[in-house]
mmCIF entry with sequence, helices, sheets and N, C-alpha, C, O atoms, coordinates in Angstrom:
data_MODEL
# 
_entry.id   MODEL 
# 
_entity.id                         1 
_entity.type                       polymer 
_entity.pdbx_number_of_molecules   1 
# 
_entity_poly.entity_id                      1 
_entity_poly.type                           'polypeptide(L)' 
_entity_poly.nstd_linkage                   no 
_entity_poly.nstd_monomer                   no 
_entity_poly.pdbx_seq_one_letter_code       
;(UNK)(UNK)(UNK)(UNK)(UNK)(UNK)(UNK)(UNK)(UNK)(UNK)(UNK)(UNK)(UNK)(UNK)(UNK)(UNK)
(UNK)(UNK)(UNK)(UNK)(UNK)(UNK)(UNK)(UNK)(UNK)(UNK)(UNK)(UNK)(UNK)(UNK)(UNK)(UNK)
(UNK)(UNK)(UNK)(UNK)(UNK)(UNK)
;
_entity_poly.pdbx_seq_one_letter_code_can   XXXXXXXXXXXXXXXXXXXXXXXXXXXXXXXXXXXXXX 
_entity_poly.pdbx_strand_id                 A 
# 
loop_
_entity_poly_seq.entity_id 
_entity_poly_seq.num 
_entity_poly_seq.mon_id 
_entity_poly_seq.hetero 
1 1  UNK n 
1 2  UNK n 
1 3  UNK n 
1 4  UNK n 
1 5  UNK n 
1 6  UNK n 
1 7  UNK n 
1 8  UNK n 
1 9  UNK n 
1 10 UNK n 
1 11 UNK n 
1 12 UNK n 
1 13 UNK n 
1 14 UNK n 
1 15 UNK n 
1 16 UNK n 
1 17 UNK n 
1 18 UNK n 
1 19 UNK n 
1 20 UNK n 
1 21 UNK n 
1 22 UNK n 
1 23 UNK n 
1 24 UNK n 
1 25 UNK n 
1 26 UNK n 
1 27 UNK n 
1 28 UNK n 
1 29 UNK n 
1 30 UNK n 
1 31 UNK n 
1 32 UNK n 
1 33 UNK n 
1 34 UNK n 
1 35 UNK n 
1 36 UNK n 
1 37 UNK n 
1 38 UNK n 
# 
_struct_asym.id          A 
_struct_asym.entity_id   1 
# 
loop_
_struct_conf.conf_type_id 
_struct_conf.id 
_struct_conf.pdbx_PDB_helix_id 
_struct_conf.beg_label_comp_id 
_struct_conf.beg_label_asym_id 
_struct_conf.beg_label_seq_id 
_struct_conf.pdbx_beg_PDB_ins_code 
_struct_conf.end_label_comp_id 
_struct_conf.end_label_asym_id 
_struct_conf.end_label_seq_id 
_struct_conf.pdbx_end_PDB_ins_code 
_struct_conf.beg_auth_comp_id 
_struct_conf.beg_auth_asym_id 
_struct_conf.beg_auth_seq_id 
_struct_conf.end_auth_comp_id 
_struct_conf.end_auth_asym_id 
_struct_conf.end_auth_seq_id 
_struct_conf.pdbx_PDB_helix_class 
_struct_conf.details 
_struct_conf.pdbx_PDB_helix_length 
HELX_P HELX_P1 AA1 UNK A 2  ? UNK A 6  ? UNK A 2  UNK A 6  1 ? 5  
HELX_P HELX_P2 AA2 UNK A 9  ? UNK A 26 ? UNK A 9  UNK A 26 1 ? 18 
HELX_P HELX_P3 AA3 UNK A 30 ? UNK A 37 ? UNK A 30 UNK A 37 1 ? 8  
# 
_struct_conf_type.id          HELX_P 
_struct_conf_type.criteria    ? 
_struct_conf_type.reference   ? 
# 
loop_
_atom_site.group_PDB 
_atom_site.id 
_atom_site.type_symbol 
_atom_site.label_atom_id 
_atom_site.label_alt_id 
_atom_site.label_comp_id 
_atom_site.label_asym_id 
_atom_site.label_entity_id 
_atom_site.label_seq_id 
_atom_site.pdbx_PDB_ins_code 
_atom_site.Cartn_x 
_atom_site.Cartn_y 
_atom_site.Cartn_z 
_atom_site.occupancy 
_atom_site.B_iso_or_equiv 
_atom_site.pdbx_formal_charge 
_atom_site.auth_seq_id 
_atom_site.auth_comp_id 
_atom_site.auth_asym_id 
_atom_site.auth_atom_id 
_atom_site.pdbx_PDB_model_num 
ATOM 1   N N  . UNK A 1 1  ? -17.021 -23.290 -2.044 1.00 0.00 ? 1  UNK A N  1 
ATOM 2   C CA . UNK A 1 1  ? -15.755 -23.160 -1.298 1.00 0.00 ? 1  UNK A CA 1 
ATOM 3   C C  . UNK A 1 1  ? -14.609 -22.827 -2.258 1.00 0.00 ? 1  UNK A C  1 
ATOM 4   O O  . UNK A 1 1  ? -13.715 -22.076 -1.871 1.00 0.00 ? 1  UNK A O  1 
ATOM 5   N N  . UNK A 1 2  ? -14.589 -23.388 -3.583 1.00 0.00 ? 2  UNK A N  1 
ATOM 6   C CA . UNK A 1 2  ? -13.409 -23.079 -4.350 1.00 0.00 ? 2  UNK A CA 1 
ATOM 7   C C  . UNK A 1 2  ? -13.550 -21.842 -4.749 1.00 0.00 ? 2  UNK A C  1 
ATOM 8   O O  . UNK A 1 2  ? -12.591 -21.296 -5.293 1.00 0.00 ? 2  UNK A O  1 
ATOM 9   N N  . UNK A 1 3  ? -14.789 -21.133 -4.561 1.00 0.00 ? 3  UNK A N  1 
ATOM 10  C CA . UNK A 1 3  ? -14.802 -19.896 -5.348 1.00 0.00 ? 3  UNK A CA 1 
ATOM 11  C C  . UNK A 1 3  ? -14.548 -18.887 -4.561 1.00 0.00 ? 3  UNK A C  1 
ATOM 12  O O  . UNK A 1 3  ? -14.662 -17.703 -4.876 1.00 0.00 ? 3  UNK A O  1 
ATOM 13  N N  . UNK A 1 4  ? -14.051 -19.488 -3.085 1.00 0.00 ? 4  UNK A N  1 
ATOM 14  C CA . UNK A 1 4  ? -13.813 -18.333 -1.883 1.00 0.00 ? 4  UNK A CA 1 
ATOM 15  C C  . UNK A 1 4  ? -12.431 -18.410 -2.648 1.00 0.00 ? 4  UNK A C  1 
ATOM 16  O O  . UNK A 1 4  ? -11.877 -17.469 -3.217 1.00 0.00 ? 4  UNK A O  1 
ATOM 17  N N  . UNK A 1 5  ? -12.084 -19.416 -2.573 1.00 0.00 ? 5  UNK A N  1 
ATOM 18  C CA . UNK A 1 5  ? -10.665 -19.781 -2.256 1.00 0.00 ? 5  UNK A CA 1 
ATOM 19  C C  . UNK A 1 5  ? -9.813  -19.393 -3.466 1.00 0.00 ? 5  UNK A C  1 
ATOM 20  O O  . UNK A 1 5  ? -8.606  -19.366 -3.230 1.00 0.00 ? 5  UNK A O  1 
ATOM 21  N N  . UNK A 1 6  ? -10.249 -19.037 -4.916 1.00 0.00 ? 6  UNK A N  1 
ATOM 22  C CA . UNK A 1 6  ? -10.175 -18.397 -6.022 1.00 0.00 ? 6  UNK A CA 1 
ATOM 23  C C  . UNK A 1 6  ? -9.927  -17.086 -5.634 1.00 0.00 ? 6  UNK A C  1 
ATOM 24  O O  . UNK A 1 6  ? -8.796  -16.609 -5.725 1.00 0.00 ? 6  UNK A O  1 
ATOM 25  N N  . UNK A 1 7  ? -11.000 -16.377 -5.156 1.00 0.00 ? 7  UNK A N  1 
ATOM 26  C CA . UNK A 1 7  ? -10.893 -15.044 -4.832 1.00 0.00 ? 7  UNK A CA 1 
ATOM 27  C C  . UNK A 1 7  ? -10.434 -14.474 -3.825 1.00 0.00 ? 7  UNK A C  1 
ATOM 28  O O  . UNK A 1 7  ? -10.685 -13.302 -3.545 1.00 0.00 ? 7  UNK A O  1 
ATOM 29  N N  . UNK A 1 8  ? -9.639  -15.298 -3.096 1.00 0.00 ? 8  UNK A N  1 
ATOM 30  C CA . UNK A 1 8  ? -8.563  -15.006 -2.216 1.00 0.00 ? 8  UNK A CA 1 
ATOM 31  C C  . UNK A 1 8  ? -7.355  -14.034 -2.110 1.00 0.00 ? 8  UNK A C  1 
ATOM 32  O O  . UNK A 1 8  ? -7.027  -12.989 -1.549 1.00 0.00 ? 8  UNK A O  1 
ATOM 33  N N  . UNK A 1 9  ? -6.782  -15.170 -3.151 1.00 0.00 ? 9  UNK A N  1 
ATOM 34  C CA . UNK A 1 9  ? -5.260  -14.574 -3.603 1.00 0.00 ? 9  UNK A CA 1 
ATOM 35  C C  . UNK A 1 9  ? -4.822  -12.962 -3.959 1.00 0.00 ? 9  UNK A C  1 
ATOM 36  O O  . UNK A 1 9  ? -3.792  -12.297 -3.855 1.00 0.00 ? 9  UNK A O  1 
ATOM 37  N N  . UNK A 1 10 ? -6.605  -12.665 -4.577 1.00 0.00 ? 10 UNK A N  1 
ATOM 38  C CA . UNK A 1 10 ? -6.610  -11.363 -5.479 1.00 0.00 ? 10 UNK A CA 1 
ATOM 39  C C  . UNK A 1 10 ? -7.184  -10.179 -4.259 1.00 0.00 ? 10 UNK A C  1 
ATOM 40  O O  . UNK A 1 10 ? -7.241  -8.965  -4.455 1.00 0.00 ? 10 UNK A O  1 
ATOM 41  N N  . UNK A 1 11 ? -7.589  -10.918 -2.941 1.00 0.00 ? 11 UNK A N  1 
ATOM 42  C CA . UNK A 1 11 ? -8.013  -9.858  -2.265 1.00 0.00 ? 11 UNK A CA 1 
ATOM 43  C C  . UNK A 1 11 ? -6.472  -9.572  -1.420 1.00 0.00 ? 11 UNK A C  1 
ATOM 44  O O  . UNK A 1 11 ? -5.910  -8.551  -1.024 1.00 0.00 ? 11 UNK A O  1 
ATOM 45  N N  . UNK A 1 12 ? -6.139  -11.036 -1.382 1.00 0.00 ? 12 UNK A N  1 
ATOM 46  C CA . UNK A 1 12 ? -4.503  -10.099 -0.781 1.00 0.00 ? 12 UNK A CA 1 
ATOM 47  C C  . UNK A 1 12 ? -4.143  -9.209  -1.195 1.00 0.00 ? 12 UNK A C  1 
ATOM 48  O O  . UNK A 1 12 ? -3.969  -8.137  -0.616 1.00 0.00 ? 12 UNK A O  1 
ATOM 49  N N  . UNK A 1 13 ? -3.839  -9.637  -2.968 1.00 0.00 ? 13 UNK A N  1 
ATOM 50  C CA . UNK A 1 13 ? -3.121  -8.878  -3.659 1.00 0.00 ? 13 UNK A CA 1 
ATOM 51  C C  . UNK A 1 13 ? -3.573  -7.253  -3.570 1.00 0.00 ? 13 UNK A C  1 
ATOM 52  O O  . UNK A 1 13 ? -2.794  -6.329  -3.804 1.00 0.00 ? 13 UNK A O  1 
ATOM 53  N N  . UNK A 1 14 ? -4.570  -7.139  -3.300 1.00 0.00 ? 14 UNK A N  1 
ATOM 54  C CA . UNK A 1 14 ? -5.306  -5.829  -3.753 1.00 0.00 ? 14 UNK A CA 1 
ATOM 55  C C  . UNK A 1 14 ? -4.880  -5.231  -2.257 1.00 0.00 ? 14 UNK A C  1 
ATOM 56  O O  . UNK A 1 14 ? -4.921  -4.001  -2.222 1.00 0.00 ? 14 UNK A O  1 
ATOM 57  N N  . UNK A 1 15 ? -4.497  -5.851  -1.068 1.00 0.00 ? 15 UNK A N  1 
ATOM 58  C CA . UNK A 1 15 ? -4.476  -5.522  0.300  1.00 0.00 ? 15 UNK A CA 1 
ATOM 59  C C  . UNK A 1 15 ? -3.233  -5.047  0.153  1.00 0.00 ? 15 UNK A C  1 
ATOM 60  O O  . UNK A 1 15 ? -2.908  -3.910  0.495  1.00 0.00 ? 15 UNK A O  1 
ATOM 61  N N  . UNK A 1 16 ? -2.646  -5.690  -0.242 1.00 0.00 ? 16 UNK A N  1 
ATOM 62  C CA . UNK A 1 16 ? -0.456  -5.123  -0.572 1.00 0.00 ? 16 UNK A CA 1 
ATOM 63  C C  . UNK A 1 16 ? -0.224  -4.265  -1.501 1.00 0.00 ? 16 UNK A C  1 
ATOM 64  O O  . UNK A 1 16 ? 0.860   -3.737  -1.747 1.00 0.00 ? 16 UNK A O  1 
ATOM 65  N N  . UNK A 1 17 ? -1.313  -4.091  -2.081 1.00 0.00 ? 17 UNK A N  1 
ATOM 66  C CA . UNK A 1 17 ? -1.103  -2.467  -2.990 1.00 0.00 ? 17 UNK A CA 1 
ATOM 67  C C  . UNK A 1 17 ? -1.194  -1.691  -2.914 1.00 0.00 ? 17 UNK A C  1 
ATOM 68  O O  . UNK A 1 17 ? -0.608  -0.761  -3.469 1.00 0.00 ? 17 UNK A O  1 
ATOM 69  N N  . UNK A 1 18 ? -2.611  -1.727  -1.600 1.00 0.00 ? 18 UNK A N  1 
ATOM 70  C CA . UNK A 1 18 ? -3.172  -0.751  -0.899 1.00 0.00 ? 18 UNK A CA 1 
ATOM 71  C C  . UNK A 1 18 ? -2.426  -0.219  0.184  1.00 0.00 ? 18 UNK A C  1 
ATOM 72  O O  . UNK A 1 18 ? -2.500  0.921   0.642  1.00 0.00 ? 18 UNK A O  1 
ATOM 73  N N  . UNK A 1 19 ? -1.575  -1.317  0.612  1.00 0.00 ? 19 UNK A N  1 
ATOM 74  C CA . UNK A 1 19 ? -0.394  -0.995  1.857  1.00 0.00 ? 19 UNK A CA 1 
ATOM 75  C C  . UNK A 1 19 ? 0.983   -0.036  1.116  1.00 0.00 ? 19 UNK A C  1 
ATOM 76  O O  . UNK A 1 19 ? 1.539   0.940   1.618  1.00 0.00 ? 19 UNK A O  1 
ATOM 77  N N  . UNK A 1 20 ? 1.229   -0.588  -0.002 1.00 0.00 ? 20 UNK A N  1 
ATOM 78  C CA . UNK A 1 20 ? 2.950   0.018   -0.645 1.00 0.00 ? 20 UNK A CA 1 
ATOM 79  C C  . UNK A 1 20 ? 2.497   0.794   -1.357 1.00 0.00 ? 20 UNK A C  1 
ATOM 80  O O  . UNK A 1 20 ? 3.404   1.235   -2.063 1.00 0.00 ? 20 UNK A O  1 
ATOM 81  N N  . UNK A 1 21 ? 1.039   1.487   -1.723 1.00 0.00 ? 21 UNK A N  1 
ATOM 82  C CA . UNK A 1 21 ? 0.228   2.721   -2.029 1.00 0.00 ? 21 UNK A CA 1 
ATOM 83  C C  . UNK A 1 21 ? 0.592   3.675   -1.152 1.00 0.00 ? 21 UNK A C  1 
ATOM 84  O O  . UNK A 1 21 ? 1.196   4.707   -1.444 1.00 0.00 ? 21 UNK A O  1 
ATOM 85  N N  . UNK A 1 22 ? 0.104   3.225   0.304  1.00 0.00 ? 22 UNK A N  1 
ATOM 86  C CA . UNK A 1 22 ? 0.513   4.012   1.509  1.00 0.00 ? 22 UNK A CA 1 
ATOM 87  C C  . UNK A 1 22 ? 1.610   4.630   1.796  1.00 0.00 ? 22 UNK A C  1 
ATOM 88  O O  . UNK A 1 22 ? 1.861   5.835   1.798  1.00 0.00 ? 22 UNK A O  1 
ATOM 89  N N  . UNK A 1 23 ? 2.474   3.410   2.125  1.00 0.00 ? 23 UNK A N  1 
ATOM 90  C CA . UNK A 1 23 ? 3.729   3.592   2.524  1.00 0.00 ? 23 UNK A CA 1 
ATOM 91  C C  . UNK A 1 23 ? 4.323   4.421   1.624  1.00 0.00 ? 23 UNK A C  1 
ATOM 92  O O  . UNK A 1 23 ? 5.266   5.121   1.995  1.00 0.00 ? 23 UNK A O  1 
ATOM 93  N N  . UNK A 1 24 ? 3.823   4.471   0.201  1.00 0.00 ? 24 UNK A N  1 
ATOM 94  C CA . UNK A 1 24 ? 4.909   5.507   -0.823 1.00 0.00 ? 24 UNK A CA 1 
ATOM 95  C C  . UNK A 1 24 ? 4.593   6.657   -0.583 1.00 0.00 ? 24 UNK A C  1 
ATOM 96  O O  . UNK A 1 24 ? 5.407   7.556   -0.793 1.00 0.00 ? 24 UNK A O  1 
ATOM 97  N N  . UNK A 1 25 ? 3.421   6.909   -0.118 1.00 0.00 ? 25 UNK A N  1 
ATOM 98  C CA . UNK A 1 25 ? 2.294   8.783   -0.028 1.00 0.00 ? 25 UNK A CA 1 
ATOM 99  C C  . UNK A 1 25 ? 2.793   8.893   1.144  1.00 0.00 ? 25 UNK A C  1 
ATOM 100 O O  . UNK A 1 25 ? 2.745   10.101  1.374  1.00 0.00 ? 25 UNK A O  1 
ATOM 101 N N  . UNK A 1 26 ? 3.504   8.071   2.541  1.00 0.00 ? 26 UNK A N  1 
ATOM 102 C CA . UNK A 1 26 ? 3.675   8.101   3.592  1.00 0.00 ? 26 UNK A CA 1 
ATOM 103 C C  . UNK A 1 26 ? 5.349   8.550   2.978  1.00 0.00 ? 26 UNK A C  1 
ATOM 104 O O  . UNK A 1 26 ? 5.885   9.630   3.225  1.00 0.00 ? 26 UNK A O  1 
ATOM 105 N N  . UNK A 1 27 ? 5.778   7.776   2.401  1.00 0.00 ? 27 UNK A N  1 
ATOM 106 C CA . UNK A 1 27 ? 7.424   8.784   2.201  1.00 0.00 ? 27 UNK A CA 1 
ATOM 107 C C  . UNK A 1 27 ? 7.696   9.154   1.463  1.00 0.00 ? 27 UNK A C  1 
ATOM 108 O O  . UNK A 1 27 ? 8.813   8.970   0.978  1.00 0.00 ? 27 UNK A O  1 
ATOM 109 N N  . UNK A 1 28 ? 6.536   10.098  0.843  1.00 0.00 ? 28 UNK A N  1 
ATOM 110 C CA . UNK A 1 28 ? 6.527   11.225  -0.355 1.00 0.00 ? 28 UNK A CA 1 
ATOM 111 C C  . UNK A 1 28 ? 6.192   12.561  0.801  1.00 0.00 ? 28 UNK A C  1 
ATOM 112 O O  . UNK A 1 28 ? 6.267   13.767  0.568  1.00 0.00 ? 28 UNK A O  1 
ATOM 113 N N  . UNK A 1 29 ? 5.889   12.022  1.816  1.00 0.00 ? 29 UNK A N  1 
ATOM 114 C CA . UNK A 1 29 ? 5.144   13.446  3.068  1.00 0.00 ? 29 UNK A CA 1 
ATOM 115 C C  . UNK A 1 29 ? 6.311   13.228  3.783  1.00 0.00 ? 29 UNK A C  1 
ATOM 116 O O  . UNK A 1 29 ? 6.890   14.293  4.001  1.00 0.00 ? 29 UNK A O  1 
ATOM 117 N N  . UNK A 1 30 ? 6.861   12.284  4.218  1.00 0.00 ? 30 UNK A N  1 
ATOM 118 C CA . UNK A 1 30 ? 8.188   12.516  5.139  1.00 0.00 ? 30 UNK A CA 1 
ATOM 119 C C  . UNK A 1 30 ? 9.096   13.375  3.940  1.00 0.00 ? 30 UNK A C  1 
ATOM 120 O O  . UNK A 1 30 ? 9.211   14.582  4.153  1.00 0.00 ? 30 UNK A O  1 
ATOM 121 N N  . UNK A 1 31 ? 9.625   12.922  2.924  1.00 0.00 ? 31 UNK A N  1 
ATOM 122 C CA . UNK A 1 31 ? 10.562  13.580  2.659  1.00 0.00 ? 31 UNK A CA 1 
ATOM 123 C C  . UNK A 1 31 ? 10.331  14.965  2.096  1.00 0.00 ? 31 UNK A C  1 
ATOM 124 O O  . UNK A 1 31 ? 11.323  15.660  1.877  1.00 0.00 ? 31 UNK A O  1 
ATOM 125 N N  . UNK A 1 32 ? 9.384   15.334  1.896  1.00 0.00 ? 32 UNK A N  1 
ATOM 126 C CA . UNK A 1 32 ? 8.786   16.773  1.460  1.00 0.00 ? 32 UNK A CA 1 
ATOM 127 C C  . UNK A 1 32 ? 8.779   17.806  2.820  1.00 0.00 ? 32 UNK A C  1 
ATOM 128 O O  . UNK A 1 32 ? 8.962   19.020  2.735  1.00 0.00 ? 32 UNK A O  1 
ATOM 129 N N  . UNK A 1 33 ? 8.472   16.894  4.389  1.00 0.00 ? 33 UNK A N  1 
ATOM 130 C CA . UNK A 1 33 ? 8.825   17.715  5.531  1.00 0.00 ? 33 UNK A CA 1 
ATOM 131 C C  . UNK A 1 33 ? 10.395  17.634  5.988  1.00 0.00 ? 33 UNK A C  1 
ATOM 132 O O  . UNK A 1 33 ? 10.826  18.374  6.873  1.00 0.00 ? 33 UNK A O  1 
ATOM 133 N N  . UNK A 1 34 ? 10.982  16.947  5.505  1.00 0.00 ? 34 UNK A N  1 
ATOM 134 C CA . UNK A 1 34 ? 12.416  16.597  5.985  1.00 0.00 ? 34 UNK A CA 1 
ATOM 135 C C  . UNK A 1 34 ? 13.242  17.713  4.846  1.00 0.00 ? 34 UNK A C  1 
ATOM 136 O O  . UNK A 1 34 ? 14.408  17.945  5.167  1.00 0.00 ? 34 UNK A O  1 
ATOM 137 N N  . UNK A 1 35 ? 12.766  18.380  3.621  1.00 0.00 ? 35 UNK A N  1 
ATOM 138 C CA . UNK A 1 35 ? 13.350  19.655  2.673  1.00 0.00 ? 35 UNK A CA 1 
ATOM 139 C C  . UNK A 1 35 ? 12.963  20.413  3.557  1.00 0.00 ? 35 UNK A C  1 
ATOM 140 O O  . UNK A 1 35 ? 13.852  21.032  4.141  1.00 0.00 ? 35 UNK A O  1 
ATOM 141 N N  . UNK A 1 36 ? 11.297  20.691  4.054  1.00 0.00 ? 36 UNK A N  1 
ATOM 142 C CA . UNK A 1 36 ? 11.365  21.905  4.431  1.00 0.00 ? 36 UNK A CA 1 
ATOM 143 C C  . UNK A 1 36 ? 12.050  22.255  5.896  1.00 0.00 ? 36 UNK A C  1 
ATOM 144 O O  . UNK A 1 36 ? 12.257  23.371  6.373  1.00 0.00 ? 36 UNK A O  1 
ATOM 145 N N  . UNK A 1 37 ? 12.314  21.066  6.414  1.00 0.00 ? 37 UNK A N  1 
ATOM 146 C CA . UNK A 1 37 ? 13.047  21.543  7.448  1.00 0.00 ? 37 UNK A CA 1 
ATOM 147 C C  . UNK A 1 37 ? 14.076  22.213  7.129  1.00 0.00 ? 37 UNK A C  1 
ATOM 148 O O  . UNK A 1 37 ? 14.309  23.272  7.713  1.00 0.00 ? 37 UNK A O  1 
ATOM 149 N N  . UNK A 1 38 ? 14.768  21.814  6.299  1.00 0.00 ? 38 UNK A N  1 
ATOM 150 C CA . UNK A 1 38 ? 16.557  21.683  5.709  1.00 0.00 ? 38 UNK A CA 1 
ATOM 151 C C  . UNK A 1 38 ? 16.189  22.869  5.548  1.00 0.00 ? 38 UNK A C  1 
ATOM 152 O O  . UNK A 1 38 ? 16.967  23.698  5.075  1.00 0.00 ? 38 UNK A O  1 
# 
């Protein structure tokens, strides 16, 4: 059980990197379509 509970923290962590990974490639494509509109 402690060794779930060890390897927890680090699967979050790896989950919120993977999310603000996203979100940055997600508004690196918005603002690259928001020039070519302009």
């Amino acid at each position: 059980v402690s060794n779930a509970m060890r390897s927890q923290p680090l699967l979050i962590e790896n989950l919120v990197d993977a999310v603000n990974h996203f979100l940055r490639i997600v508004h690196t494509m918005h603002k690259r379509c928001s020039s070519v509109l302009e």
